[in-house]
BALOBA-1460 file (C-alpha; in Angstrom, 3 decimals):
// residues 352
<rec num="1" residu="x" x="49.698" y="-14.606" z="-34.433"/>
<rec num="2" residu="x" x="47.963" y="-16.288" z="-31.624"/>
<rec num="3" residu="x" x="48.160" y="-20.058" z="-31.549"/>
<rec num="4" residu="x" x="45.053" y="-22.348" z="-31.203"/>
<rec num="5" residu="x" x="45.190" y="-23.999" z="-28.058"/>
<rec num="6" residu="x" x="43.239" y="-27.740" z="-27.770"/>
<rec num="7" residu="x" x="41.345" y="-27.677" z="-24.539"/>
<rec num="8" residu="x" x="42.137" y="-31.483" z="-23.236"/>
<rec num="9" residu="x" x="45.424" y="-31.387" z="-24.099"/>
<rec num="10" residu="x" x="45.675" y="-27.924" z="-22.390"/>
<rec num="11" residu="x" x="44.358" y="-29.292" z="-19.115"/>
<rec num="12" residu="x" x="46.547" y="-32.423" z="-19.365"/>
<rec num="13" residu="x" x="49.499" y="-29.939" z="-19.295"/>
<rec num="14" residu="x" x="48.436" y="-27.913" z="-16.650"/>
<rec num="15" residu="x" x="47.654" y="-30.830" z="-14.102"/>
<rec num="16" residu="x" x="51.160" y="-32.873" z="-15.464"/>
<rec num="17" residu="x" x="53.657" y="-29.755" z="-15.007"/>
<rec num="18" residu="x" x="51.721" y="-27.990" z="-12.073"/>
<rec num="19" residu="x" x="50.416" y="-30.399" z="-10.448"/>
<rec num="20" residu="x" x="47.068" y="-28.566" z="-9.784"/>
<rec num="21" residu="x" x="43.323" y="-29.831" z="-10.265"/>
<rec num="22" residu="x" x="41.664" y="-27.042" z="-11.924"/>
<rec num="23" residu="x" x="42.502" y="-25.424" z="-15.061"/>
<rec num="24" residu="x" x="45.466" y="-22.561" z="-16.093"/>
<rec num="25" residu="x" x="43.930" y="-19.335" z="-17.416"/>
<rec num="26" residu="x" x="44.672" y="-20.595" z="-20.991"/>
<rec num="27" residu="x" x="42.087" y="-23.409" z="-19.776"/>
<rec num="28" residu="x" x="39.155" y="-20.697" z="-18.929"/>
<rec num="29" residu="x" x="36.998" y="-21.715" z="-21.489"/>
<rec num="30" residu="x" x="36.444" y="-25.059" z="-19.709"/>
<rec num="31" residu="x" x="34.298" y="-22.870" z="-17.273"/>
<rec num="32" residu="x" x="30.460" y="-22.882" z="-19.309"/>
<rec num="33" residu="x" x="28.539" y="-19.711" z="-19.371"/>
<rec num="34" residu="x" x="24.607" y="-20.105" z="-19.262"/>
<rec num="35" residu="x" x="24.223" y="-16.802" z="-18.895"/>
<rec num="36" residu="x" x="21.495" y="-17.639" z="-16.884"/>
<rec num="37" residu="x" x="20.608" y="-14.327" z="-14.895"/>
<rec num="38" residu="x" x="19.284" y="-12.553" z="-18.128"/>
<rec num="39" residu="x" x="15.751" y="-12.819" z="-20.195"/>
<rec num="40" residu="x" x="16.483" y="-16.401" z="-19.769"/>
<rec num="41" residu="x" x="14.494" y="-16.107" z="-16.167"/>
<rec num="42" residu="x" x="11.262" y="-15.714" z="-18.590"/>
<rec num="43" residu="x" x="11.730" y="-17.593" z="-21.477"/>
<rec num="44" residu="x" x="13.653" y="-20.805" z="-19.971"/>
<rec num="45" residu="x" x="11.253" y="-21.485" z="-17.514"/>
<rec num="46" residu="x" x="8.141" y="-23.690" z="-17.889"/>
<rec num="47" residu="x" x="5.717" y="-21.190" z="-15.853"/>
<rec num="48" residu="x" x="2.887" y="-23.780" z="-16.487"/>
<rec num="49" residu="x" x="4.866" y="-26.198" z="-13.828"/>
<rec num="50" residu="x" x="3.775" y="-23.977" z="-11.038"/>
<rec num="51" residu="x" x="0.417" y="-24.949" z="-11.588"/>
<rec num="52" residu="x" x="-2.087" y="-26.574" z="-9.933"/>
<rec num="53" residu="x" x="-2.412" y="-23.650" z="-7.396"/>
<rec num="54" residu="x" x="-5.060" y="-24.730" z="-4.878"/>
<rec num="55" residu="x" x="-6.550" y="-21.762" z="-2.564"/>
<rec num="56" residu="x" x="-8.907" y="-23.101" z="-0.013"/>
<rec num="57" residu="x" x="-9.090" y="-26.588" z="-1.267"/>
<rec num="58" residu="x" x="-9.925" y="-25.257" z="-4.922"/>
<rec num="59" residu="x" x="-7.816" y="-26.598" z="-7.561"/>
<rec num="60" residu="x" x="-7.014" y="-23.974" z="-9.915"/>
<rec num="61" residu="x" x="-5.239" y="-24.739" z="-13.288"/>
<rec num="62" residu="x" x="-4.302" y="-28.624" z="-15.133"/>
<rec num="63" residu="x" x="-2.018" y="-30.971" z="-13.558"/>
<rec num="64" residu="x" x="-3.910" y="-31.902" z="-10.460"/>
<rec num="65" residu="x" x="-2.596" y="-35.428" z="-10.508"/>
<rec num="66" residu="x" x="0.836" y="-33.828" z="-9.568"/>
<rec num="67" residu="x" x="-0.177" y="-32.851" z="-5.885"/>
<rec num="68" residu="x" x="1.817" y="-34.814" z="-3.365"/>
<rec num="69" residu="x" x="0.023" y="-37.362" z="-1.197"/>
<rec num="70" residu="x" x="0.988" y="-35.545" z="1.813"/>
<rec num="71" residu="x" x="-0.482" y="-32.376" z="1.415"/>
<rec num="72" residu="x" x="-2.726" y="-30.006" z="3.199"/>
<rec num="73" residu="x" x="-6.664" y="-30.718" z="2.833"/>
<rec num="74" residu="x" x="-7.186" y="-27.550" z="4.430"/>
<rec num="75" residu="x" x="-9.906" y="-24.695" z="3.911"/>
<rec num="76" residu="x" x="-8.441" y="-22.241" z="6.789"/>
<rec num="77" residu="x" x="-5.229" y="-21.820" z="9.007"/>
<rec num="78" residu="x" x="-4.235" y="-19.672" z="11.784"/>
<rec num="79" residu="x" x="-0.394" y="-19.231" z="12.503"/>
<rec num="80" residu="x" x="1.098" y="-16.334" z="14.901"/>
<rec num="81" residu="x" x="2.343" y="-12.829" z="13.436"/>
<rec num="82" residu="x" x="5.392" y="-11.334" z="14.323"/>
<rec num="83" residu="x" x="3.792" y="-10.209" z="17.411"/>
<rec num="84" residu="x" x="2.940" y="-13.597" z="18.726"/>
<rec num="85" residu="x" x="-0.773" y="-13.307" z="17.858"/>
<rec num="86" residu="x" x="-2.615" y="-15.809" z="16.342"/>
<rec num="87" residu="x" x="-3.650" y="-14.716" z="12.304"/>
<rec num="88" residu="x" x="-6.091" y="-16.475" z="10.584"/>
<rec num="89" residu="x" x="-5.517" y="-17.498" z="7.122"/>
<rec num="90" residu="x" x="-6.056" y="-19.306" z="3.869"/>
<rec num="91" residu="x" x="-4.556" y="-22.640" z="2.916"/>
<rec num="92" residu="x" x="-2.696" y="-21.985" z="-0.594"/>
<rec num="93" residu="x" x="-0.518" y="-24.211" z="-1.985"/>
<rec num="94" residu="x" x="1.372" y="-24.437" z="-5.641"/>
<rec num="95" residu="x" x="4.242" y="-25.680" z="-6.827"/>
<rec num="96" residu="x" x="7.365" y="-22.936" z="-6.018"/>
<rec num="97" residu="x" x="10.759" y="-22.878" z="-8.646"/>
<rec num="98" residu="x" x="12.448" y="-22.863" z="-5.191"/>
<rec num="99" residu="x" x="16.180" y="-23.991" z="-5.931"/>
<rec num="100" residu="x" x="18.503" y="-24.545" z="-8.611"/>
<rec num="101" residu="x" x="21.182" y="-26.966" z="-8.765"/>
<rec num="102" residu="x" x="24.713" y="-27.252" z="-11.214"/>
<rec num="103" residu="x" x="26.912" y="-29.578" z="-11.850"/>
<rec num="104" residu="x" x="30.566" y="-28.905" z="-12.547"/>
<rec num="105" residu="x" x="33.398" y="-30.917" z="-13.398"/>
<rec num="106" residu="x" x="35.703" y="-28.172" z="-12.274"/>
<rec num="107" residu="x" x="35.813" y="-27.237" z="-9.033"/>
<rec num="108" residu="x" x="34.954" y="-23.237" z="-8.729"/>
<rec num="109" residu="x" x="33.221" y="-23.071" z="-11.847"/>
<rec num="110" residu="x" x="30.071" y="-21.638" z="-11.567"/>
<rec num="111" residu="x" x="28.151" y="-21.239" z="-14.550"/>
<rec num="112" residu="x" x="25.023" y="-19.694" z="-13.192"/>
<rec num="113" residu="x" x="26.617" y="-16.900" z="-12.394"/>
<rec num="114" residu="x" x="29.443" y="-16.565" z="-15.200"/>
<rec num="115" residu="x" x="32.540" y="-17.114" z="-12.631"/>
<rec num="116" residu="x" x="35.277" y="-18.968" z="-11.988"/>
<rec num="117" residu="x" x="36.576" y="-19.174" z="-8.712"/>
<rec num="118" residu="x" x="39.418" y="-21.854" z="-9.428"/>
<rec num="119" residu="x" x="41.452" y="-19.724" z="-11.420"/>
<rec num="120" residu="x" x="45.622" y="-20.522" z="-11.541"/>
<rec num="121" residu="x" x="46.301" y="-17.093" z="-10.217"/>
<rec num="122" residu="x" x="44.199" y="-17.152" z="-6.729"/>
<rec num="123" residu="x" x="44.860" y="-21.182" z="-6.981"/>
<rec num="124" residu="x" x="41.553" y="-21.733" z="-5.243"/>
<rec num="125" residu="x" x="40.476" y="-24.946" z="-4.940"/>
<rec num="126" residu="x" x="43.820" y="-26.371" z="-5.947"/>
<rec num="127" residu="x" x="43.529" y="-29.247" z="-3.319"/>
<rec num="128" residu="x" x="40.212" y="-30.320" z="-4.701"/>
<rec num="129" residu="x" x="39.169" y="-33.234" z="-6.436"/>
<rec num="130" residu="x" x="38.236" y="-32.885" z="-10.292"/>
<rec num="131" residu="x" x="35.242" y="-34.024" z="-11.944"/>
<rec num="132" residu="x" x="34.810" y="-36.245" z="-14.602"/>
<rec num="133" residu="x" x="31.658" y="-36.779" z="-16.333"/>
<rec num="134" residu="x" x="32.715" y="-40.202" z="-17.615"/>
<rec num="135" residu="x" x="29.509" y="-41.228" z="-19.534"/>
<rec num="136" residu="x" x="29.369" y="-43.521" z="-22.316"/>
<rec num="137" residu="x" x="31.975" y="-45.784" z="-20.646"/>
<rec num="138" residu="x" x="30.740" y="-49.479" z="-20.631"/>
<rec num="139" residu="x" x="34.116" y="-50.944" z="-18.741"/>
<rec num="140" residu="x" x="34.190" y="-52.091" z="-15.229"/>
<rec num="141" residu="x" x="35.179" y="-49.622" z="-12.872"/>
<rec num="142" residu="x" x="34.513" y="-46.602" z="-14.682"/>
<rec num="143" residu="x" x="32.251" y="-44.043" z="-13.350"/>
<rec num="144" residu="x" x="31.006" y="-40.146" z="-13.450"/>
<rec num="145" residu="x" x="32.268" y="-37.520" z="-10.903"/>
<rec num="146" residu="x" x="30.607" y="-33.901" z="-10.567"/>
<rec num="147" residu="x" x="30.903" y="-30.714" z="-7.868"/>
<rec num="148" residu="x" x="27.975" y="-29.041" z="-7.119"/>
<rec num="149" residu="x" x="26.272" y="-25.559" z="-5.856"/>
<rec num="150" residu="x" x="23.118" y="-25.289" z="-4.552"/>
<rec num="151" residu="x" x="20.877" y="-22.210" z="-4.830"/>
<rec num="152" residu="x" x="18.496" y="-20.429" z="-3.471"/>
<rec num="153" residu="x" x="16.451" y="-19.296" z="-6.262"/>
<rec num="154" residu="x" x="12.984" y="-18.236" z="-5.285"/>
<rec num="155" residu="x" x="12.298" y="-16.985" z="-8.807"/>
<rec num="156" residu="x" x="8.632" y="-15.347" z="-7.598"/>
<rec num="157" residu="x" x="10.143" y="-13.383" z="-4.902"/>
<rec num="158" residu="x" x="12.508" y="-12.161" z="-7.323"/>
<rec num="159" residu="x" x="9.840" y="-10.902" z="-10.236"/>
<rec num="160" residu="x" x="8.038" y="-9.349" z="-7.131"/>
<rec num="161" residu="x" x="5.158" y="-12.190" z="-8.195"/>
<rec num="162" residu="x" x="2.573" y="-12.786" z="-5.273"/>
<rec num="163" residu="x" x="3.576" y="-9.503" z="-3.619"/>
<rec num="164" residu="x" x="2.157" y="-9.456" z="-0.195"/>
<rec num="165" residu="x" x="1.437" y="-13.307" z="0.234"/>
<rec num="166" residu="x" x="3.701" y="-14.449" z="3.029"/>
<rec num="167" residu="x" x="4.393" y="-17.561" z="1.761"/>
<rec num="168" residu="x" x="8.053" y="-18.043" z="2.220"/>
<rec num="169" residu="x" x="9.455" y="-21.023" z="4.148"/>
<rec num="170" residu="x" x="12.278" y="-20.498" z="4.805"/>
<rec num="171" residu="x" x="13.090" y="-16.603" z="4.260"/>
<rec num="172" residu="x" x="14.799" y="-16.207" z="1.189"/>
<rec num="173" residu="x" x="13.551" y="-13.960" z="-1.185"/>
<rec num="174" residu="x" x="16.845" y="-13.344" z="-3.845"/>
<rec num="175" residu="x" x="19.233" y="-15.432" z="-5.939"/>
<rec num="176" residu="x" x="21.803" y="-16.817" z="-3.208"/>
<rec num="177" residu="x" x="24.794" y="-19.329" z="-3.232"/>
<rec num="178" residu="x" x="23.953" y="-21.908" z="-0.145"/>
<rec num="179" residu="x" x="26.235" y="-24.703" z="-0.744"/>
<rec num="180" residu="x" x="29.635" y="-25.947" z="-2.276"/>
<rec num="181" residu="x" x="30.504" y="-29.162" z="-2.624"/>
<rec num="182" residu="x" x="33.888" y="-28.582" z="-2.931"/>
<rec num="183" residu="x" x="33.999" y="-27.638" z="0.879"/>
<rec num="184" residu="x" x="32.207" y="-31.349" z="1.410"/>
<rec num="185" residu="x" x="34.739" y="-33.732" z="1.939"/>
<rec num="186" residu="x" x="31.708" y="-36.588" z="1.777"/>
<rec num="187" residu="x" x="30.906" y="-35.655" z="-1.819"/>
<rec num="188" residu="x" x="34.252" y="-36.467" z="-2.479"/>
<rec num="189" residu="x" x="34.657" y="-39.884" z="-0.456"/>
<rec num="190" residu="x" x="31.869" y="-42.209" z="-1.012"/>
<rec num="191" residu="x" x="33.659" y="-44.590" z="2.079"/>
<rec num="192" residu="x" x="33.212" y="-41.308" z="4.680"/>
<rec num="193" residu="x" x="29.970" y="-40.468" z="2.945"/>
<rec num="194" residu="x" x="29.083" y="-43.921" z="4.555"/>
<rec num="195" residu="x" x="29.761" y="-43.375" z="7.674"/>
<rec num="196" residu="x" x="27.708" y="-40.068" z="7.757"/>
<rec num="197" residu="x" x="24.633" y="-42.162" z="6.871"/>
<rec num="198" residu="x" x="25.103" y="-45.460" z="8.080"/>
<rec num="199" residu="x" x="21.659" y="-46.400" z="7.237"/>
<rec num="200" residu="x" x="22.836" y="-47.342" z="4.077"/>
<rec num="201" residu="x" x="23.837" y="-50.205" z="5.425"/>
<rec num="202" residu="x" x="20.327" y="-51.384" z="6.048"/>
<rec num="203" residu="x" x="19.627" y="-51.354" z="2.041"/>
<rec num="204" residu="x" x="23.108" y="-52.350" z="1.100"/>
<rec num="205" residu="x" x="21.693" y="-55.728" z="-0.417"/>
<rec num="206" residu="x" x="19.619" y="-57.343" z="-3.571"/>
<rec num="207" residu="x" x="16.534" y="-57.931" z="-1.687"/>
<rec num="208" residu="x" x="16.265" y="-53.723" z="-1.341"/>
<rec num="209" residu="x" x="17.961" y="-53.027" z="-4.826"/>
<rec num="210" residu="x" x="14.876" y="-55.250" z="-6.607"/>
<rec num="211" residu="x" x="12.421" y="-53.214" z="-4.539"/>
<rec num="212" residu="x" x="13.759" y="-49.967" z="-6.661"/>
<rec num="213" residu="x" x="12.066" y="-51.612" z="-9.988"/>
<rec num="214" residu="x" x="8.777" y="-50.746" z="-8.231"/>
<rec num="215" residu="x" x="9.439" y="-47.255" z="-7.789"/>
<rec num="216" residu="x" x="11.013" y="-46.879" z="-11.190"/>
<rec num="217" residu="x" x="7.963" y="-47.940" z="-12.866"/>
<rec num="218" residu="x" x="5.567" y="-45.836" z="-9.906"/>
<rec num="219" residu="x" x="7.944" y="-43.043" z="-10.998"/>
<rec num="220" residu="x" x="8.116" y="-43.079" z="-14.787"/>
<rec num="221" residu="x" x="4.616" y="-44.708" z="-15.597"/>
<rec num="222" residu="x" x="2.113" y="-42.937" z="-13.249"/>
<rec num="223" residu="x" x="4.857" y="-39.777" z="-11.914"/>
<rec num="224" residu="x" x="4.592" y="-40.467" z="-8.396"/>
<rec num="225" residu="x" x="7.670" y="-41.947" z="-6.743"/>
<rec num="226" residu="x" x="7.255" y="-44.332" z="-3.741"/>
<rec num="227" residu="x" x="8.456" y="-42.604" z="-0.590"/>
<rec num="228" residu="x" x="8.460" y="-45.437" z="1.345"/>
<rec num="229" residu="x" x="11.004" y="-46.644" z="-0.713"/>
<rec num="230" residu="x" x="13.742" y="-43.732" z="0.904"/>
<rec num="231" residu="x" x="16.713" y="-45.584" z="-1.024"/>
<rec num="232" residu="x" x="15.700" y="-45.660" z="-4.483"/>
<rec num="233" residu="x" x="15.709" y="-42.758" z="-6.796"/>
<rec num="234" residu="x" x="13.368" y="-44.410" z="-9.584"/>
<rec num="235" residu="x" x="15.657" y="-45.513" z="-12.647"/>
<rec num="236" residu="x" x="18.276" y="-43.350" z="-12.165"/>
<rec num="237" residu="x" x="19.475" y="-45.471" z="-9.685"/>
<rec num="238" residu="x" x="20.153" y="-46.148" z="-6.114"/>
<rec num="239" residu="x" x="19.997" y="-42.979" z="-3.731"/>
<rec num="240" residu="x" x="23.073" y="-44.019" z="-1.768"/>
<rec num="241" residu="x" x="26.048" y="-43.524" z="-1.072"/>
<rec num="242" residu="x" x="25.457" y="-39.601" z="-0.605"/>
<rec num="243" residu="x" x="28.192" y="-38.423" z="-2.305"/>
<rec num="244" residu="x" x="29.256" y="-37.531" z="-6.187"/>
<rec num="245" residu="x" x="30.647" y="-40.285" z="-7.535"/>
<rec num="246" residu="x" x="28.525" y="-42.614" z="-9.743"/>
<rec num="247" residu="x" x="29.817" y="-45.914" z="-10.818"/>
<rec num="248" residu="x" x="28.809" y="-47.476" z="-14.780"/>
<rec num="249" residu="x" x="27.131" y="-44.173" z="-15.707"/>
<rec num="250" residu="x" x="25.074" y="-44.535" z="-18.844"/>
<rec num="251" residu="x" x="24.214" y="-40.986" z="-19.734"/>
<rec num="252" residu="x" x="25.307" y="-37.010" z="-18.372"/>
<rec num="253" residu="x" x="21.600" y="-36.683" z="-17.880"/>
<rec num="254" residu="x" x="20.717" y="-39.316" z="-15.635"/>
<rec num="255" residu="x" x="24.360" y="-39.211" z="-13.734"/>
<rec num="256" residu="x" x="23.275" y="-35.814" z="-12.936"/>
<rec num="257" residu="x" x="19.812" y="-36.614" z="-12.002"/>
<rec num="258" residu="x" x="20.657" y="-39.276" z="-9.757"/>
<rec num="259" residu="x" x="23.233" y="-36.823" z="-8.241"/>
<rec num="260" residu="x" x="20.550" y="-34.217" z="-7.990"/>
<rec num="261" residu="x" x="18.405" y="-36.791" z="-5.625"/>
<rec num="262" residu="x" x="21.072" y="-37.560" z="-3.454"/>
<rec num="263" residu="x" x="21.828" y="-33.868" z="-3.258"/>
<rec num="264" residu="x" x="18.379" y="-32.421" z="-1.881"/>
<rec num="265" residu="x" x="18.896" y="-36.531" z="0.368"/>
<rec num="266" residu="x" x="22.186" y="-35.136" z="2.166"/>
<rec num="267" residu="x" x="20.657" y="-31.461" z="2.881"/>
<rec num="268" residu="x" x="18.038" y="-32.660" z="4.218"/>
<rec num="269" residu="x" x="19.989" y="-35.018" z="6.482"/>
<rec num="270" residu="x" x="22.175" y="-31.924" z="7.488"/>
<rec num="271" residu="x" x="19.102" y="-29.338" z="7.905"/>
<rec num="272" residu="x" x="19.936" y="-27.186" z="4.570"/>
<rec num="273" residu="x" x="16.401" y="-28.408" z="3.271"/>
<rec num="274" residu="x" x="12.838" y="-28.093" z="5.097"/>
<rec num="275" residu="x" x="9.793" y="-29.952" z="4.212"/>
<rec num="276" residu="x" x="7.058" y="-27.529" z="2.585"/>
<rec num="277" residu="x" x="4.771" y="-29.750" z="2.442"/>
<rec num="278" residu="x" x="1.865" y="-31.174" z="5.106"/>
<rec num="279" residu="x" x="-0.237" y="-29.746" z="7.654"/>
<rec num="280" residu="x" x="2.695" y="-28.863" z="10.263"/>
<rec num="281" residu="x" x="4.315" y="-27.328" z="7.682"/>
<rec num="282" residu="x" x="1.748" y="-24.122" z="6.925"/>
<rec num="283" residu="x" x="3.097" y="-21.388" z="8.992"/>
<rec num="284" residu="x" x="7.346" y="-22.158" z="8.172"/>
<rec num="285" residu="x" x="9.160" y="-24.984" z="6.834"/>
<rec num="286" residu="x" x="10.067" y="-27.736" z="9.030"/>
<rec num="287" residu="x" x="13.299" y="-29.516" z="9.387"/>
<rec num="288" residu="x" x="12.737" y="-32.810" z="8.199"/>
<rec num="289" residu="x" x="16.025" y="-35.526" z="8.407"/>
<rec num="290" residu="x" x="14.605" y="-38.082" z="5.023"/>
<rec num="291" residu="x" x="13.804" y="-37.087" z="1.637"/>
<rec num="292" residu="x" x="9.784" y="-36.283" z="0.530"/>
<rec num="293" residu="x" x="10.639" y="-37.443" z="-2.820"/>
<rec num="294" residu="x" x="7.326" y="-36.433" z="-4.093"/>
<rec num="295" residu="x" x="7.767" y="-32.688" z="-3.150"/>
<rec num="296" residu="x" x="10.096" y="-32.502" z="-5.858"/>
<rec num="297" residu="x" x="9.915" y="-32.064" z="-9.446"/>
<rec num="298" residu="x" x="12.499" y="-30.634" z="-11.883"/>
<rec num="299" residu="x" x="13.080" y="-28.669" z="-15.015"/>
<rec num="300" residu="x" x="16.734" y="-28.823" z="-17.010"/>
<rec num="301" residu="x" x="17.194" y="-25.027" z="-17.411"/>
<rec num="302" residu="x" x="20.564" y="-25.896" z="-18.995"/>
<rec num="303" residu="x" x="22.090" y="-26.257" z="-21.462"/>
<rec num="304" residu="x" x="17.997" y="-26.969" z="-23.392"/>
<rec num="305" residu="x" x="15.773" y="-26.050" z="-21.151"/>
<rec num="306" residu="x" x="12.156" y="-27.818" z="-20.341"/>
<rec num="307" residu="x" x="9.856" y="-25.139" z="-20.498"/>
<rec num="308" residu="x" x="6.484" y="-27.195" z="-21.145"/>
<rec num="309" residu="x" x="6.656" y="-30.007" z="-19.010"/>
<rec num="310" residu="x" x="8.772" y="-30.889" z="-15.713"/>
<rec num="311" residu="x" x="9.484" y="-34.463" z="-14.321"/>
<rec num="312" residu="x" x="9.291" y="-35.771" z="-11.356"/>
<rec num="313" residu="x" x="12.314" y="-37.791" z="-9.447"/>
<rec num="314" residu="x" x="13.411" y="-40.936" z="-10.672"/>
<rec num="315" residu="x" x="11.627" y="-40.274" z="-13.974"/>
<rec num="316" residu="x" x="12.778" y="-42.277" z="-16.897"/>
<rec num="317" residu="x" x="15.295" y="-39.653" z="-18.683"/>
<rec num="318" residu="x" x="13.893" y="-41.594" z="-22.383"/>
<rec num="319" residu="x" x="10.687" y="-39.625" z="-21.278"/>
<rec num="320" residu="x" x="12.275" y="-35.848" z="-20.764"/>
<rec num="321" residu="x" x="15.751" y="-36.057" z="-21.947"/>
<rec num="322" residu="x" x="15.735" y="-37.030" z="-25.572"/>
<rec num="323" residu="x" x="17.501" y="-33.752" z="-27.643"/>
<rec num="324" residu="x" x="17.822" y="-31.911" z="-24.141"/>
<rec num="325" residu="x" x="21.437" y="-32.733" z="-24.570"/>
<rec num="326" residu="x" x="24.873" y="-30.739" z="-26.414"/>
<rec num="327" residu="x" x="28.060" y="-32.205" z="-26.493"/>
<rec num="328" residu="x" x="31.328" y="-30.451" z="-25.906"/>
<rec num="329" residu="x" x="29.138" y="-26.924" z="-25.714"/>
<rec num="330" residu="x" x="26.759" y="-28.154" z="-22.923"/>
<rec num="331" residu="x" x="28.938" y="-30.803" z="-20.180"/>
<rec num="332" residu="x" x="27.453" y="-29.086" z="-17.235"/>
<rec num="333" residu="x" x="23.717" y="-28.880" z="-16.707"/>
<rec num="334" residu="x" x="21.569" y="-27.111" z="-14.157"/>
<rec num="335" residu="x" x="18.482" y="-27.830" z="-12.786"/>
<rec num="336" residu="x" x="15.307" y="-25.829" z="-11.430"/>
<rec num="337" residu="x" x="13.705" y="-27.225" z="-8.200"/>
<rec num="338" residu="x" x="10.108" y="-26.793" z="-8.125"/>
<rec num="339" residu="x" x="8.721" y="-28.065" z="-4.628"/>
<rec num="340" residu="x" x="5.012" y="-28.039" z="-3.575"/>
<rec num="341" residu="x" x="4.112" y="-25.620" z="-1.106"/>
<rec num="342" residu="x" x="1.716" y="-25.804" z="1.410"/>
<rec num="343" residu="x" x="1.433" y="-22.075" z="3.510"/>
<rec num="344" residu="x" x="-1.321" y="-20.348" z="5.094"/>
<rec num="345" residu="x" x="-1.717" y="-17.131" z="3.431"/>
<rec num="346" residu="x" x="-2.312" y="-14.689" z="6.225"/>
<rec num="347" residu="x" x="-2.976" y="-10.823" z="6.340"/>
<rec num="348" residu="x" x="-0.639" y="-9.598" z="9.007"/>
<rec num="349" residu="x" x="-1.533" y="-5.808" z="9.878"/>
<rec num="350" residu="x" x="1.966" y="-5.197" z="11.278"/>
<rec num="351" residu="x" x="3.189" y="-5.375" z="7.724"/>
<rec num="352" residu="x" x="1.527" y="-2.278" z="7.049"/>
């Protein structure tokens, strides 16, 4: 007769006696399944978020307060074909389910995709630091610690949607692992993470903390956070230091959010993440070193997802997040990463 076994106490045995970070074999169940690559693509995502779809400067669909400040007013656009000749086109934009992000509290777990990778026998991972999601705590010092893996998830390349519109900007058209935290040593050390963006210095102070009450309120109230305002992440917080520790969390949901923002802030610091959006940014994506907060929104695709309504960064999480939570079943969440999409929708005749 198999004995029960108690999953904290099974993970306070495995790091006391072995001296390891990530859970014994006994401790696999720590490792959440979303099961995410099933029917789930269709039912678990809020298709009406890709909307407004503007072609030509025609706004097709609800939601057209949700187009970014800095996007194309375009009618036409000409960008060069494989071949180096010019193509004229059509100015299309929409909002694209782009990315996805989780959040792990230990390291190798990968819930998207049903795997573990910091099993005891391989001992992968054994060297890095584990999460702790650390909410609720209301003492000094405490604080919330997640991994991460970022996605590429063009979801309409992979339901062959838009066939033959060559919208992609940055060439990924299939479901494809592009980052680990684990392999980050800044994640893991907010004092390095400082030194890799030193600029935080500049906003290190309670003059440019008080500034992130306007943005909050920009953010939640009207859903259009202030760019200008590159430190701030609305309320979930301040946007630095870029790495995965969060000090006096008050909920899983808005740790993770916050974490989310500085996230898509490091990658695009370190070239992982192109700006889609603006004139120059038609024909490909372009490299872009700060944040366009308002190219962003996001849907919770786990462990409830949002499938009527997304929210924009640094949106209160009263607004989205009420019931979107599960204790003990749901400790890891993952995020879809819409991002607005300005392209030129050419006809290339060398594609045919």
């Amino acid at each position: 007769m198999k004995r029960s076994i108690n999953r904290s106490a099974c993970l306070k045995t495995a790091a006391v006696l072995l001296g390891l970070t990530v859970s014994l074999q006994n401790c696999h169940a720590h490792c959440e399944k979303s099961d995410l690559l099933s029917s789930k693509l269709i039912t678990d995502v809020c298709w009406d978020c890709i909307f407004p779809i503007v072609v030509a400067h025609v706004k097709m669909g609800s939601r057209s307060s949700e187009i970014p400040e800095g996007a194309t007013d375009k009618y036409m656009c000409v960008c060069r074909d494989t071949s180096g000749m010019n193509t004229p086109g059509i100015a299309t934009s929409f909002w694209e389910p782009a990315r996805l992000i989780e959040f792990e509290t230990q390291p190798g777990c990968m819930s998207a995709l049903n795997i573990n990778l910091g099993t005891s026998d391989s001992r992968n991972f054994s060297r890095v630091k584990t999460g702790t999601p650390g909410f609720h705590n209301s003492e000094p010092g405490d604080h919330a610690f997640y991994h991460y893996h970022y996605y590429a998830f063009p979801l309409l390349e992979m339901l062959d949607m838009f066939t033959g519109i060559r919208c992609n900007a940055d060439g990924y058209n299939d479901f494809d692992l592009m980052y680990l935290s684990e392999l980050d040593p800044t994640w893991n050390d907010p004092a390095l993470a400082f030194f890799v963006n030193p600029e935080a210095a500049l906003v290190a102070n309670p003059a440019a903390e008080s500034l992130c009450i306007a943005d909050s309120v920009s953010s939640t109230l009207r859903r259009k956070p202030l760019g200008k305002l590159f430190w701030c992440a609305g309320s979930w917080g301040s946007m630095y230091p870029l790495s995965g520790k969060v000090h006096m969390p008050n909920s899983k949901l808005k740790t993770t959010s916050l974490l989310t923002a500085r996230v898509l802030a490091a990658l695009h610091r370190r070239g992982f993440a192109v700006r889609t959006t603006g004139n120059d940014a038609m024909c490909q994506g372009v490299a872009d070193p700060m944040l366009v907060k308002d190219q962003y929104k996001f849907n919770l695709i786990y462990p409830v997802p949002e499938t009527h309504k997304s929210h924009v960064m640094g949106e209160s999480v009263i607004r989205w997040g009420n019931s979107k939570s599960v204790p003990a079943a749901g400790e890891n969440p993952i995020y879809m990463i819409f991002r607005w999409h300005d392209c030129c929708n050419t006809l290339n005749i060398n594609e045919f």
